[in-house]
C-alpha positions, 0 to 999 in steps of 0.5 A: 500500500501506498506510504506518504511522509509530509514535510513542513518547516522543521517537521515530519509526518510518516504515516507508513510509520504512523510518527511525527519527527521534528528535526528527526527527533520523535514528537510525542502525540496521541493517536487522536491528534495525529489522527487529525494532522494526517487527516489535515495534512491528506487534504493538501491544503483544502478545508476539512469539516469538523465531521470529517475530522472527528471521523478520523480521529474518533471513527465509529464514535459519537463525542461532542465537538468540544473535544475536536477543538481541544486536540485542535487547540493541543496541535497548534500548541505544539506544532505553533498557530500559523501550521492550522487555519479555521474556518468557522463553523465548518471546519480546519485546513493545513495552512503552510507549505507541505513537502510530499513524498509517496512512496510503495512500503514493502509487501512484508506485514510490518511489525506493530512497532512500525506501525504504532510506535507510541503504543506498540514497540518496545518500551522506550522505542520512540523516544530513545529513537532521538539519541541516535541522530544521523546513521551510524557507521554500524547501523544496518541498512534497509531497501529504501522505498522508491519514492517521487517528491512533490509540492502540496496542495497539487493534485497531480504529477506532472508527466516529466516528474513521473518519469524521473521517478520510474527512471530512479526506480528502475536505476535503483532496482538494477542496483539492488540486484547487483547488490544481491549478485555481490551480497558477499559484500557486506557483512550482516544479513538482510533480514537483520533490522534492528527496531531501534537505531544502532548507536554510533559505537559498538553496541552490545546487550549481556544476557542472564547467564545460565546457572549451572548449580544444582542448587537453583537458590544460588541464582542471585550469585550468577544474575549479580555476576552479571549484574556486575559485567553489565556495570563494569562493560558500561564504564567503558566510554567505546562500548554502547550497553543495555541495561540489565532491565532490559536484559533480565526481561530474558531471564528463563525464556527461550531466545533467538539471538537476532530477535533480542537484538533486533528488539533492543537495538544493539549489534552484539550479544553476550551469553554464558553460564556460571556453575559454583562449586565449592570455593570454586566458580566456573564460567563459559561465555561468548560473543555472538554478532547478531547481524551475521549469527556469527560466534565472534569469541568463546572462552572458558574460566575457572577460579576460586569465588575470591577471585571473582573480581579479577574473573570479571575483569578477564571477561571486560578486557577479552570483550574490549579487545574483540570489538577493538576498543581502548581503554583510557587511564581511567577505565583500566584503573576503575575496571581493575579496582574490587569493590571488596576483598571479602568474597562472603561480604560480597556474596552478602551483598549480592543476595541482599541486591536481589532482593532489593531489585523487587522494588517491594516493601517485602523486597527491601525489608528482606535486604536489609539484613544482607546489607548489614551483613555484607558491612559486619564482614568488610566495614570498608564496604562503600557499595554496602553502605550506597545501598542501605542508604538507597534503601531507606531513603526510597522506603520513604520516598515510596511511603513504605518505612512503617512496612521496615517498621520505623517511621519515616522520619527513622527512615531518612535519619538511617539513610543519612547516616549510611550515606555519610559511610558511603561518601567515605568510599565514592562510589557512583551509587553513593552519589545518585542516593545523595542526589535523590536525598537532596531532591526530596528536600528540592536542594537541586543545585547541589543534587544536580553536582551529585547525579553528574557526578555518578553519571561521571563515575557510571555513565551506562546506569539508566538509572543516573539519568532518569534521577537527573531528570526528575531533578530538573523537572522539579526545579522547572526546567523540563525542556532539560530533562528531556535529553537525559529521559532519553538516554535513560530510555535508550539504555533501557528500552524495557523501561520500568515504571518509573521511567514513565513516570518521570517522562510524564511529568517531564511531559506534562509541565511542558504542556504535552498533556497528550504525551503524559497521559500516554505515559501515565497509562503505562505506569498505571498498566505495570501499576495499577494502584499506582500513585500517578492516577491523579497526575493522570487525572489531571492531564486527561482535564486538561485535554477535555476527556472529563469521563476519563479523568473522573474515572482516573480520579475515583481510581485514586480515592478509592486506593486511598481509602482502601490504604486507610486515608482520606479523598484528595483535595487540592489542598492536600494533593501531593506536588510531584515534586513540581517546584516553579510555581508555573507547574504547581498551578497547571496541576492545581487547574487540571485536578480542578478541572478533574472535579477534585475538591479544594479542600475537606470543608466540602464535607461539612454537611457531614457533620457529626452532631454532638451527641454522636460524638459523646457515644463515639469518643467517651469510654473507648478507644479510637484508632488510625494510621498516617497514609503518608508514612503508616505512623499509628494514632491512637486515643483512650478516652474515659466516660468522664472525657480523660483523655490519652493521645499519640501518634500524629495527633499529639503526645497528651496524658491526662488530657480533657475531652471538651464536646459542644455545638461547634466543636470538639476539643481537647485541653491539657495542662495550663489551658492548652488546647486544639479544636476540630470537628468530626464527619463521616469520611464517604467510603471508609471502612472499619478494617481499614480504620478510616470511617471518620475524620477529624479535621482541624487546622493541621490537616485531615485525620482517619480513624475508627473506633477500636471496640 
């Protein structure tokens, strides 16, 4: 079937690939707004009706005409006014000059990355596409489509012009079959077609190696092995590397060598096994170049578990001297540093990294021992030290701390604590928990010099980059982020949740609503209790799609209450860490428009009367938990109103209970006192302990009776 690519100023829209490139670099857009540029762009500069249009964008649906005029309103902000002209009551017309270029795509079915790569390709597929620009040397070339240029909005191609173009296809044809007479000539197969473009330097993923040993527990040994390969090739500033998220989406699966590369857009790829024995470790190991399925270098080693450092660093350097590359100075001494010399510190630690990859409550809870350990036998262990901090401080950033069983506040002391060991002996981790530390505090000046900083010492961990993002989102300067969300994205193009989240945020201050709401719904499909429902919420709002974010908002609460809290207000709505006052108010108008309240005074009307409060509080128990960081509140209240508090609600012994028409108090010694009121808390439960609330001017407060 017949292809089209429109050029328009620094714009290009390839509807065989179903994209949008600006200067060759992916746009991120809906379906629904480029649905409506092809529409637009199709029509060569003729006017297009408001039916048509939604027929294009909303086909075999029946959506009011309010939405046309948002997505409209959403392309001319990204694409600029002068590109689209109205046309009152009737409809739209391409107003700009229009490029044209036809051409056959080939009869082979293309793969759904091809065809919708927003959606369909592998995570990170179309954003990561910006890093490569220009072909590389090593990327592999395809049959180009025979194509013939014209100017917008002609309607035919003059004779002289459809010539040419049958002469440069046939010149072109008798090329290809010369090409395949000699094909000897180049060194990969046809068929090899990478979905994501080859770096510009050798490019190379490493699988999970195959373990040997019987005992299938010993797994985290040869996945840290690997784990460790992955970061120490990564160091190496000649060499392009996969993250071992990517990798480890293999894990245990039936492979095909050219499919793996194909997907994750690199050229080599390392497999092996690893069998421990005893004090012994054996491990095979060979490079594979994916484009021709040629073996490239095997080898086999054998060395007792204390020299595992230096069998690492054997596997490095043979890989380096395969593909050619030099080590600098620098590389060959940090390639020759062991980050301990106590193997079963490091074996320690290497269990307690397993379970830290979980990225579970329970996952971090079981690593903390192992960390411990892995100190208790090598107290000079930086890299420990790097991941206790990095524990603590993510189980209070993800609100987790009370599953540790300490509060929140215990949580960052820890974290700070072993980061200040950490710092003694640098380390690129050591540096990225400074910086996420720092950004919670929003001190980004000096956690913007910490992540560079670990980026320096670990320039293929994904993971660096995508805290630096979140860092310059957070200080208001999104258009930055966006070239380090793509290198964390290219580097990892199974992405994890996370990194859809940080990219939309990044979208969404910049105004991309429909970009972030894509990225959102990836996060909430890995997710679905995910916390970014109402950022979710808010960009559907603010792209007109009400129903959606009603829906994404009810998701929210009721996540909430079923967590023991209490619904969102936009008072009480969290930032996501949005500093600049620009990207707090776009929030605060899409939650608004979204329907969230602006504060718990709405839920007034239901108010508990006096009387109801002197059966609930006098002679029981009351009993609640803090949604934000799972610290307990409790009171006892004697029928005579002698009341005991703690938890958030304050430490009061031998307090007084005061209940009248307006408010309900409590008074303790010299007349101190603080005053709230009581309502019923829409959808909370006894189980999870959040049928009431009580507000006053510190906040919202849920809590049930206890008996």
């Amino acid at each position: 079937m017949a292809s089209q690519r429109f050029s328009f100023g620094p714009f290009l829209l390839d509807t065989g690939r179903g994209v949008l490139l600006e200067r060759g670099v992916p746009v991120s857009l809906g379906r629904k707004p480029l649905a409506l540029l092809r529409a637009l762009a199709e029509a060569r500069g003729q006017v297009v009706t408001k039916s048509a249009l939604m027929d294009a964008a909303w086909p075999n649906s029946c959506v009011e005409e309010s939405n046309l005029t948002v997505q409209i309103a959403a392309l001319r902000k990204r694409l600029g006014e002068e590109w689209i002209a109205t046309f009152p009551r009737v409809g739209y017309r391409f107003a700009g000059p229009l490029a044209v270029e036809e051409g056959e795509v080939a009869s082979t079915p293309a793969r759904p990355a091809d065809i919708e790569p927003d959606l369909s390709a592998s995570p990170g597929a179309q954003i990561a596409a910006a890093i490569a620009g220009p072909a590389p040397m090593d990327r592999m070339p395809t049959e180009p489509a025979v194509a013939r240029h014209t100017i917008a909005p002609a309607s035919t191609i003059p004779r002289r012009w459809q010539w040419r173009a049958t002469a440069a296809a046939m010149a072109l044809a008798m090329l290809f079959m010369v090409a395949g007479t000699a094909g000897w000539l180049r060194p990969w197969s046809q068929d090899f077609e990478p979905r994501l473009p080859l770096p510009d330097k050798p490019s190379i993923a490493v699988l999970p190696f195959t373990n040997l040993t019987l005992d299938r527990t010993d797994d985290y040994f040869s996945d840290g092995i690997v784990d460790d390969l992955i970061t120490d090739l990564s160091r190496v500033s000649g060499l392009f590397v996969i993250a071992r998220n990517s990798t480890f989406a293999y894990k245990d699966k039936p492979v095909e060598i050219r499919d793996v590369a194909q997907e994750l857009g690199v050229r080599y790829v390392l497999q092996g096994s690893i069998q421990r024995a005893g004090d012994q470790v054996r491990v095979n190991v060979h490079l594979v170049d994916a484009a021709t399925g040629g073996q490239q270098w095997a080898e086999r080693y054998s060395a007792p578990v204390a020299d595992i450092f230096a069998l690492q660093d054997k596997v490095t350097r043979a890989v380096v001297s395969v593909l050619s590359l030099r080590l600098t100075d620098a590389e060959r001494t940090t390639l020759h540093r062991a980050e301990t010399g106590v193997p079963e510190a490091y074996d320690a630690f290497l269990q307690g990294w397993n379970h830290y990859r979980r990225t579970t409550p329970e996952g971090y809870a079981a690593a903390v021992p192992y960390f411990e350990r892995a100190i208790e036998l090598d107290p000079d262990y930086g890299r420990a030290y790097a991941a206790l901090a990095l524990v603590y401080a993510q189980a209070a950033n993800a609100l987790w701390s009370y599953r540790l069983g300490i509060p929140a506040s215990e949580s960052l002391a820890r974290a700070r604590r072993y980061l200040l060991e950490a710092q003694k002996r640098p380390t690129a981790l050591a540096h990225q928990v400074a910086a996420t530390l720092l950004q919670m505090n929003w001190k980004h000046a000096r956690a913007l010099e910490e992540i560079q900083q670990a980026i320096a010492l670990d320039p293929g961990e994904p993971w660096n980059y995508a805290v630096m993002s979140l860092i310059l989102t957070s200080a208001g300067r999104p258009r930055d982020a966006v070239p380090h969300m793509r290198t964390a994205m290219r580097l990892d193009p199974h992405s994890p949740p996370y990194f859809w989240f940080v990219l939309g945020l990044v979208q969404f201050s910049l105004d991309d609503f429909a970009g972030a709401a894509t990225s959102l719904e990836r996060v909430v499909e890995y997710s679905p209790d995910a916390e970014c429902l109402l950022l979710l919420a808010a960009a559907y709002a603010h792209l007109g799609r009400g129903q959606d974010a009603r829906s994404a908002l009810s998701r929210f609460n009721d996540i909430r209450l079923r967590r023991g809290g209490v619904p969102v207000t936009i008072a009480t709505a969290v930032s996501f860490d949005y500093t600049a006052f620009g990207d707090r108010e776009r929030l605060k108008e899409g939650l608004a428009l979204a329907g969230v309240p602006k504060s718990l005074d709405e839920l007034a009307k239901n108010r508990l009367p006096p009387a109801a409060v002197r059966d609930l509080f006098l002679g029981h128990r009351l009993h609640g938990r803090s949604l934000a960081t799972g610290e307990e509140r409790a009171a006892s209240i004697t029928a005579e109103g002698i009341a005991t508090l703690s938890g958030d609600w304050g430490t009061i012994i031998n307090g007084k209970v005061e209940i009248d028409d307006d408010a309900v108090c409590y008074v303790w010694s010299e007349g101190v006192r603080f005053c709230g009121t009581v309502v019923h808390n829409p959808g909370g439960t006894k189980a999870a302990e959040n049928e009431l609330i009580w507000i006053d001017a510190r906040g919202a407060f849920a809590f049930s009776q206890a008996d």
